[in-house]
C-alpha positions in Angstrom: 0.0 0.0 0.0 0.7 3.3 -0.7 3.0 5.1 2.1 0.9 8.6 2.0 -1.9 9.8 0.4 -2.7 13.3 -1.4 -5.7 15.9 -2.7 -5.1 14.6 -6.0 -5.5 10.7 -5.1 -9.0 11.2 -3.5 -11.9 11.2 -5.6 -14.9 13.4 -3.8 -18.3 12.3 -4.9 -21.0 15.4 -5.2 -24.3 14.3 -4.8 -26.3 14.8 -8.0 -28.6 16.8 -6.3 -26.4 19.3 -5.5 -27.2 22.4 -7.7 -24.1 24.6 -6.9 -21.1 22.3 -6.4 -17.9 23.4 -4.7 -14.5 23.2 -6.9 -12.7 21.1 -4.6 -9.3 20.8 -6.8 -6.9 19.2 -6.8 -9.5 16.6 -5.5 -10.9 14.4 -8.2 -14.8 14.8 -7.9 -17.4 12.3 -9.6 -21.2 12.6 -9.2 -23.2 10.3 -7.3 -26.4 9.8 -5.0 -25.7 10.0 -1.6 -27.7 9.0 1.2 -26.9 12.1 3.2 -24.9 15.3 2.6 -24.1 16.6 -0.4 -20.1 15.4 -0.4 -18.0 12.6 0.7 -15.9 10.5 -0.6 -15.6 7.1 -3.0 -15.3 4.0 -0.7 -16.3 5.9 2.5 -19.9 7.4 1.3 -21.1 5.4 4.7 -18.2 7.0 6.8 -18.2 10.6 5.6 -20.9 13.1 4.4 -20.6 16.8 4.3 -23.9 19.2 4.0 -23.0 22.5 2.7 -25.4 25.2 3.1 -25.5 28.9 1.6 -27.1 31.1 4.0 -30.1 31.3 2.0 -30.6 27.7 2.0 -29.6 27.6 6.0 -32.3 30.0 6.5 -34.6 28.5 4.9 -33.6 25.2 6.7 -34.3 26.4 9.8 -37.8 28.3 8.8 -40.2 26.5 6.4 -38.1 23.2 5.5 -37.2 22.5 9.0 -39.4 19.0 9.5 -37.4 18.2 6.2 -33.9 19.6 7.4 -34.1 17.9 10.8 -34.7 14.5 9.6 -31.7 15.1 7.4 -29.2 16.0 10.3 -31.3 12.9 11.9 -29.8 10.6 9.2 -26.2 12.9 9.5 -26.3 11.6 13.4 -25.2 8.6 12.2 -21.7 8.9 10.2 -18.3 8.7 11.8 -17.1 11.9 10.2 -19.8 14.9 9.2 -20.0 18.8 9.2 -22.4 21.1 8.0 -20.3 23.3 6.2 -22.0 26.9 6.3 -21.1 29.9 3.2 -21.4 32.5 5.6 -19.8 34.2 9.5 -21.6 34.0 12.5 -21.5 38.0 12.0 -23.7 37.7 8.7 -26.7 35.7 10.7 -26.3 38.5 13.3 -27.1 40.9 11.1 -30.2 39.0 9.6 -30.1 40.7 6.1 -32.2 38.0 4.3 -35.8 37.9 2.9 -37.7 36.0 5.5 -39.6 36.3 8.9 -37.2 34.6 11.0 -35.0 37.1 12.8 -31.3 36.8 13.2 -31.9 34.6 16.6 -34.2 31.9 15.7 -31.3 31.1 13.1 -28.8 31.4 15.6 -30.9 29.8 17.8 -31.9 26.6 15.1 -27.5 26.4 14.9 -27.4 26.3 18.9 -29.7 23.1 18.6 -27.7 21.9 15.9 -24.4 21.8 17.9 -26.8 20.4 20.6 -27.9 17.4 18.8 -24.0 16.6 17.9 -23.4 18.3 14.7 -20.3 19.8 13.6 -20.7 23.6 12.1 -18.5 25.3 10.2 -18.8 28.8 9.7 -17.3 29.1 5.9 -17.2 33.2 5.7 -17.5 32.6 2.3 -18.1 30.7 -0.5 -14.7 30.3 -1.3 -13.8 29.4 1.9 -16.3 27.1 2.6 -15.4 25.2 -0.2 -11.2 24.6 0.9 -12.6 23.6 4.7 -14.8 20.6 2.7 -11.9 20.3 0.7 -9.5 20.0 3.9 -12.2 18.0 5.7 -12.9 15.4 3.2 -9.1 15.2 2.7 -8.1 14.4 6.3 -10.8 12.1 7.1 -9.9 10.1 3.7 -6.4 10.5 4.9 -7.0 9.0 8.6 -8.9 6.0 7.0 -5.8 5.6 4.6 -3.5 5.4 7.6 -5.9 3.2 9.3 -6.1 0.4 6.3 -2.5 0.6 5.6 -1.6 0.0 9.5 -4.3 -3.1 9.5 -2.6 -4.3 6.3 1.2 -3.8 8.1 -0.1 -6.1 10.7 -1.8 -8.6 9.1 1.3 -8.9 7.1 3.4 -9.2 10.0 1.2 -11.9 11.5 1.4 -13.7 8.7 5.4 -13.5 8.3 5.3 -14.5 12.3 3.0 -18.0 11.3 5.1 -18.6 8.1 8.3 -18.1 10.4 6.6 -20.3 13.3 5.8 -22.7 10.3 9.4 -23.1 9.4 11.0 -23.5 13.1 8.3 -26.2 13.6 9.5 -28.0 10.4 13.2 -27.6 11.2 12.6 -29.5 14.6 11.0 -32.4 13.2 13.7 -32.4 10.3 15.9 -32.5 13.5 14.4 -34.9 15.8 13.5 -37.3 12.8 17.5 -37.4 11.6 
């Protein structure tokens, strides 16, 4: 196996529901349908998923489309590694400039619970932003499984040369005590 692992030998997968995907170079990206979130990555779509929200979409989320949102971050509960990757600052909610009738605290209020339930939140600032912390998220947690598979590999490899070596010094003794 591989000794390390970089951007470029990951492929992201970008669920094909996702209308505005990030550019997540040098990452590969493929589409795909994921169960939940809108990115994760190919072989650990089970053991990472990242929702990205523009605050438009995050506002929305936690006004009309909550009972849909919630059952979402229901389903998120359950993978190893997730975020909800956020295209805005905590100083943009503050200021509540959006078109809607929640104020500026029930959405700060909605990303309280969130934290409260066990969700991860990342405050992108920006789009641009937002996009290199997925990036750097997906990466490290594709990374960490990497290191993970190759170690298991390294010691079922050594196990196997300790049987194989066992194997032999049994042999050699009856060799011995037959001669």
């Amino acid at each position: 196996m591989k000794a390390n692992v970089c951007h470029s030998d990951i492929v992201a997968v970008v669920d094909t529901r996702e209308q505005d995907p990030f550019d997540l170079s040098p990452m590969q990206t493929e589409p795909g349908t994921l169960l939940v979130g809108d990115y994760s990555v190919v072989g650990l779509e089970s053991v990472i998923a990242i929702e990205r929200k523009s605050l438009p979409d995050l506002v929305a989320c936690c006004g009309r489309e909550r009972e849909r949102f919630q059952r979402e971050l229901d389903r998120l509960r359950g993978w190893p590694v997730s975020a909800i990757v956020i295209e805005c600052s905590w100083g943009e909610i503050q200021r509540g400039n959006w078109r809607s009738k929640l104020t500026s605290g029930q959405v700060q209020a909605s990303l309280e619970s969130f934290i409260a339930q066990g969700h991860t939140i990342v405050m992108g600032e920006n789009r641009e932003k937002a996009a290199r912390l997925t990036r750097g998220i997906l990466f490290y947690a594709a990374r960490y499984r990497w290191r993970e598979a190759r170690e298991m590999v390294e010691q079922i490899q050594q196990a196997e040369k300790m049987r194989c070596k066992q194997k032999e010094n049994r042999s050699a003794a009856t060799n011995r005590l037959s001669n």
